[in-house]
C-alpha positions in Angstrom: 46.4 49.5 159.6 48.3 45.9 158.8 45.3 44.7 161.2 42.3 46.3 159.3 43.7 45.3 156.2 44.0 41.2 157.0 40.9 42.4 158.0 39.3 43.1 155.1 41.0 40.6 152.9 39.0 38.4 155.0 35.9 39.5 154.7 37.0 39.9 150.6 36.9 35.4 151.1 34.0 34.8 152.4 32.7 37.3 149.5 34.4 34.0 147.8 33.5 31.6 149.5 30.1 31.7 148.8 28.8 33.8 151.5 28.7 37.0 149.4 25.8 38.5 151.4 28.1 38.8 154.5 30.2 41.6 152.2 27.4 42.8 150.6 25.7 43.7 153.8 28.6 44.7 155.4 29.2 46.9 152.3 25.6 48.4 152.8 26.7 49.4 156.4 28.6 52.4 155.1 25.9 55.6 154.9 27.9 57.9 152.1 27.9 61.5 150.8 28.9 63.4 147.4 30.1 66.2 148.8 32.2 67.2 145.7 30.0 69.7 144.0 29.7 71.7 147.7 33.5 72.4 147.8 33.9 74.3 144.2 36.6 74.2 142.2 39.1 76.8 143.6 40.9 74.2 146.1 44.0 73.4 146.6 46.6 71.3 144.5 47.9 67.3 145.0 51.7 66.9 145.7 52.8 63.6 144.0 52.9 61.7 141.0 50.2 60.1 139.4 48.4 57.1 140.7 49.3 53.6 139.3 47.7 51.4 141.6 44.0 50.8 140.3 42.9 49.5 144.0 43.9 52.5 145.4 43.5 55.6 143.4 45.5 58.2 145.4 48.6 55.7 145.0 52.0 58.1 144.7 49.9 60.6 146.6 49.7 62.1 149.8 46.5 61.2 151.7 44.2 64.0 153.7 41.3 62.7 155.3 38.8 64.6 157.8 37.9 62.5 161.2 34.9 63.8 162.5 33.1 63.2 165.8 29.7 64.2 165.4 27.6 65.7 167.9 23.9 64.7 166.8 21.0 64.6 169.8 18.3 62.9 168.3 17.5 59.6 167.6 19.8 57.2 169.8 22.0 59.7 170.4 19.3 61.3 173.0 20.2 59.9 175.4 23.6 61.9 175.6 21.7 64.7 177.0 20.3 67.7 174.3 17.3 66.0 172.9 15.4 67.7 170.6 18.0 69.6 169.4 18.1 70.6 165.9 21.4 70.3 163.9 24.1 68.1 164.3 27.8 70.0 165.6 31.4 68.2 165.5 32.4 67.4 168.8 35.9 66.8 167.8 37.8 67.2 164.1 41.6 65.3 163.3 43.3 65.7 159.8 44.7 62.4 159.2 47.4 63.0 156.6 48.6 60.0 155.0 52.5 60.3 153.4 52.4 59.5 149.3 54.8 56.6 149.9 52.2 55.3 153.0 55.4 54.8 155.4 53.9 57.3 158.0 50.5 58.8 159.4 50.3 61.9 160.8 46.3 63.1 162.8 46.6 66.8 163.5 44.4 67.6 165.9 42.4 70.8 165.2 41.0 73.0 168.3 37.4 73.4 167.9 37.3 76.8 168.9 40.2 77.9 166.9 39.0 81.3 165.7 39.4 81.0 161.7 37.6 82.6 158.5 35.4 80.9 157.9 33.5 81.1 153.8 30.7 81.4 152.0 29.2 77.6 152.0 26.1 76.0 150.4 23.1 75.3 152.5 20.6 72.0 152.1 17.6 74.9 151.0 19.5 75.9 147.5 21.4 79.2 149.6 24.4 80.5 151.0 25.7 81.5 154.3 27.9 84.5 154.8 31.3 84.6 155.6 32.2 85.4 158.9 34.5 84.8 161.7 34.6 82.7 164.2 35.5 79.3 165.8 36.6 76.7 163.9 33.4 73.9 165.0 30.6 76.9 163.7 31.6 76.0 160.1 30.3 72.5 160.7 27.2 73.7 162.1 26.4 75.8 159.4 26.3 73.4 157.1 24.7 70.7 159.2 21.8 73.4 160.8 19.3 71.4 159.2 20.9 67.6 160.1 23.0 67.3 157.1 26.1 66.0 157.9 27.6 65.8 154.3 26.7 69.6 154.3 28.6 70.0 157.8 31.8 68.6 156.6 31.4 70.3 153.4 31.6 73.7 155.2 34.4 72.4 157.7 36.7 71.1 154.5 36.2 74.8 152.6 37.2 76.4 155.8 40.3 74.3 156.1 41.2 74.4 153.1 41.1 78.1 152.5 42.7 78.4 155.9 45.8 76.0 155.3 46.5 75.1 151.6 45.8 71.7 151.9 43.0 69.4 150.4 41.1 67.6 152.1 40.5 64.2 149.8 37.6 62.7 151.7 36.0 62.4 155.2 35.1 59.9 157.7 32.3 60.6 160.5 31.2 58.4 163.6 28.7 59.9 166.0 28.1 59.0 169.2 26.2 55.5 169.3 28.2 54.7 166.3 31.7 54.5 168.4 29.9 53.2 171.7 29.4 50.4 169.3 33.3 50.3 167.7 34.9 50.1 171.6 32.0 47.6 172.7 32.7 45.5 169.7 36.5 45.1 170.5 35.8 44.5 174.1 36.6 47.5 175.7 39.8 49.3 175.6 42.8 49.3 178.3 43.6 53.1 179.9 45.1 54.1 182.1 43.2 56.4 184.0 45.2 58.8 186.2 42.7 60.9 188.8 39.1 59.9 189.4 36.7 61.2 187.1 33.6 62.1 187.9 32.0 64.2 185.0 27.8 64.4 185.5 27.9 66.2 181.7 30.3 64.0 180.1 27.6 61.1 182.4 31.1 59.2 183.9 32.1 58.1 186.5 35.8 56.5 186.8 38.0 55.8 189.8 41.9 56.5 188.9 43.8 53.3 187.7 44.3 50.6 185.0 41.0 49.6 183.6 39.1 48.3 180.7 36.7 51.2 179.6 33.6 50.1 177.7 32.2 52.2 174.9 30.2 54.6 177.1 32.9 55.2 179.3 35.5 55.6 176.3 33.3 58.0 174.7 32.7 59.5 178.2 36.7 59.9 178.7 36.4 61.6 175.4 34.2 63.7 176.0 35.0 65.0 179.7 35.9 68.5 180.1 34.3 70.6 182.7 35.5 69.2 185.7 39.1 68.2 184.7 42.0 70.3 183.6 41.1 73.8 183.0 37.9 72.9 181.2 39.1 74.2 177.9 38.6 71.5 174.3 42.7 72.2 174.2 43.4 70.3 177.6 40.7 67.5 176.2 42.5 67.0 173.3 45.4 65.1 175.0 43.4 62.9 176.4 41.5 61.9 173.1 44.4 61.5 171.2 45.7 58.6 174.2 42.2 57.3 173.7 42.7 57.0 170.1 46.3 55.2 170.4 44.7 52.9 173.4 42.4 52.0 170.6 44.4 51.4 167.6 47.2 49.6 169.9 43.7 47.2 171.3 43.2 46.6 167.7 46.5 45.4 166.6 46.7 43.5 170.0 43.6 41.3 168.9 43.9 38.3 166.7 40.6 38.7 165.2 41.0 36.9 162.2 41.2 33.5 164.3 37.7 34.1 166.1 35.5 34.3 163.2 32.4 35.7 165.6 34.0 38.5 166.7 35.8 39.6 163.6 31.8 40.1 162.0 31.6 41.7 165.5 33.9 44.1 164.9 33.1 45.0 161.1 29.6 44.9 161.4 30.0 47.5 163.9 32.6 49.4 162.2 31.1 49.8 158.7 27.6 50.9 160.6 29.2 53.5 162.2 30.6 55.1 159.5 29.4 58.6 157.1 32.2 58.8 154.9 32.3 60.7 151.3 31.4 58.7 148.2 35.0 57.5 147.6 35.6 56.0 150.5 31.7 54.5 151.0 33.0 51.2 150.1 34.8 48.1 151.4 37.0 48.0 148.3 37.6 51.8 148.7 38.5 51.3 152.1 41.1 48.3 152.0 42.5 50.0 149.3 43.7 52.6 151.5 44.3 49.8 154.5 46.4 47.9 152.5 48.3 50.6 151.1 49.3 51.0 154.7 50.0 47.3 155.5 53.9 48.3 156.5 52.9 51.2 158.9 53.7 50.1 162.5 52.7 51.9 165.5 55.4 53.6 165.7 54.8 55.5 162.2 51.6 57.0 163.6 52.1 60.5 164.7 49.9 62.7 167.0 49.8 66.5 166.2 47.9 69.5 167.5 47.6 72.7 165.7 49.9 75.1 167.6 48.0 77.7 169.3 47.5 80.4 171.7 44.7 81.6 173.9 42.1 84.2 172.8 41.2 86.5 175.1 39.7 84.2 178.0 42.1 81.6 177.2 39.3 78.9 176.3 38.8 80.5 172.5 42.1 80.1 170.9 44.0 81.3 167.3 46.5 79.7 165.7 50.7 80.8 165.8 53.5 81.3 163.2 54.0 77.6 163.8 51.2 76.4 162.8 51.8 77.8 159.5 54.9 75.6 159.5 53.1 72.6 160.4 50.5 73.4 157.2 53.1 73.6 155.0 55.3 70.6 156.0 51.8 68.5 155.3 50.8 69.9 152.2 54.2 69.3 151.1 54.0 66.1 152.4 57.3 66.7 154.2 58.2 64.4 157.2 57.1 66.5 160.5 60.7 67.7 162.5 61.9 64.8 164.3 61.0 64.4 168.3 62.0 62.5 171.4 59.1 61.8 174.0 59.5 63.4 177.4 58.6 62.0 180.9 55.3 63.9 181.2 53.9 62.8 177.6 54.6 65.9 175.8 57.7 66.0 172.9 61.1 67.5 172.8 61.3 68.7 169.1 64.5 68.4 166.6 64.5 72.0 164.4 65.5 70.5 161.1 65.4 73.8 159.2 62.7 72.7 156.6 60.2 71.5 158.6 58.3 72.9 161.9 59.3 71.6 165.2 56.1 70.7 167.1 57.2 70.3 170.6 54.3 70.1 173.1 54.0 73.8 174.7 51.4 74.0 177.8 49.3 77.2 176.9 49.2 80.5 179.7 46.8 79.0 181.9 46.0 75.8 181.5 47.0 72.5 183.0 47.5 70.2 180.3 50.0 71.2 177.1 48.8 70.9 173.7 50.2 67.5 172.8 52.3 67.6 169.3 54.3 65.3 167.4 54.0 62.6 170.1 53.6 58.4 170.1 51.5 58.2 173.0 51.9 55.4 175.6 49.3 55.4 178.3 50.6 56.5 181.7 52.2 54.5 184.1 49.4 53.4 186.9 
């Protein structure tokens, strides 16, 4: 977070420096959608005190934002296998809670196929759909039947929300292509790859070891399911979230703002990877938020997934009693129960009383646990 906000402080000189086309452009990147008139008014309330920043609006307040993978097979995203299909799906969904005083970042992971109610949300044509219930990723293809993404998260936001008391301030998107093009532009990122994969859906191919993974092998670890772990999205979670701390830790790593090519590099392919809502569609919006969060180390990042347990078959999955506690602790904005990591990657939660302990449980059935409240390090190779 330090890192993307030298970042854009950067890119805010050259806007003064007389190359104000390379912001403007850069600006232009980011595709945007009002999506406030699709989540009504009934929503849920803000904790914190009024905002007194005026380059970052939700100063003194807690911070939700929806992360969403998107799972769209047409245009360069073909090639991923589906063409032709109509629709775009999320692939993967983390609530990125932010605390008011920005000393901490929570991502709660949220199982796809989390059974959940999901309501009454507007469609593109002028009509509604009808409640109903059923996994947790159908709400976003509801919305986004006709290739409407804004409409997709829409319908994923009213669903959470009514599900967990918490609002969801805005949303960031990245579909395929568009985070090929993030990892690529960093270089790669260093994992640690445990067992061979060899996943003909997720089209990867990886012996086991310490490697740099370009972007269509990160987003192929990503996306690899059927052939490792049990198969279920709930093992595949773990993985993504040691993807997504292998990236932010390559990020910090880099000293980008000495190489001025490859700092261009990286936020030309950043900003044109991006759907976000119309607050955040902008540079300014965005480093206001970055550099709120210029204090936040590493360490202050927090992984999370939304306790659960299986649903019949074991690969559908509802949520438990402690999940309720986790909801709660974040809409309050209350720090999550303090953990210790364990030797296998999973956590050894600290009740407090007040706030949920999220220790890593491993599900009836499956081979990987659904990682909570953990700082990931990637395995030792």
């Amino acid at each position: 977070m330090r890192l993307v906000a030298a970042l854009v402080s950067g890119v805010a000189l050259f806007a003064t420096s007389g190359a104000a086309w390379t912001y403007r452009n850069l600006d232009d990147n980011i595709r945007s959608h009002d999506i406030e008139t699709l989540l009504g008014t009934d929503r849920p309330t803000v904790a914190g005190s009024d905002p007194t920043d005026p380059a970052d609006p939700h100063a003194g307040q807690p911070l939700n934002l929806l992360l969403v993978g998107v799972d769209d097979r047409e245009g360069d995203n073909a090639r991923f296998g589906g063409a032709g299909q109509s629709g775009v799906r999320s692939d993967t969904v983390i609530l990125a809670h932010i605390a008011a005083d920005r000393s901490r970042v929570e991502l709660i992971s949220i199982p796809r196929d989390s059974w959940v109610s999901i309501p009454a949300c507007p469609l593109p044509d002028g009509t509604w759909s009808e409640p109903t219930e059923f996994k947790f990723n159908q709400a976003f293809a509801l919305g986004g039947a006709t290739g409407d993404v804004g409409y997709g998260v829409a319908c994923s936001i009213r669903t959470l929300e009514a599900a967990t008391g918490i609002r969801v301030d805005g949303f960031v998107a990245v579909d395929f292509s568009g985070f090929i093009r993030m990892i690529d532009a960093l270089g790669g990122v260093e994992m640690c790859v445990p067992e061979p994969i060899d996943d003909p859906d997720a089209d990867i191919q990886l012996d086991a070891g310490q490697q740099v993974l370009d972007g269509e092998q990160a987003l192929g670890f990503a996306r690899a399911r059927k052939t490792l772990g049990d198969g279920s999205d709930t093992a595949r979670i773990g993985r993504q979230q040691q993807l997504l701390d292998a990236t932010i830790r390559t990020v910090l790593d880099q000293n980008l703002l000495s190489d001025s090519p490859a700092l261009l590099r990286f936020l030309d392919a950043a900003t044109a990877s991006l759907t976000t809502s119309s607050e955040l569609g902008s540079l300014s919006a965005l480093s206001g938020i970055a550099l709120s969060l210029r204090e936040v180390r590493r360490d202050d990042v927090t992984f999370v997934t939304v306790p659960w347990t299986p649903r019949g078959d074991g690969a559908n999955v509802v949520w438990t009693a402690e999940a309720e506690e986790l909801f709660a602790a974040i809409a309050a904005d209350r720090p999550l129960g303090g953990e210790d990591e364990t030797s296998d990657g999973g956590t050894a939660g600290t009740d407090t009383g007040d706030t949920p302990d999220t220790t890593a449980t491993t599900a009836p059935g499956a081979d990987s646990p659904s990682l909570g409240g953990s700082h990931h390090e990637s395995e030792s190779c």
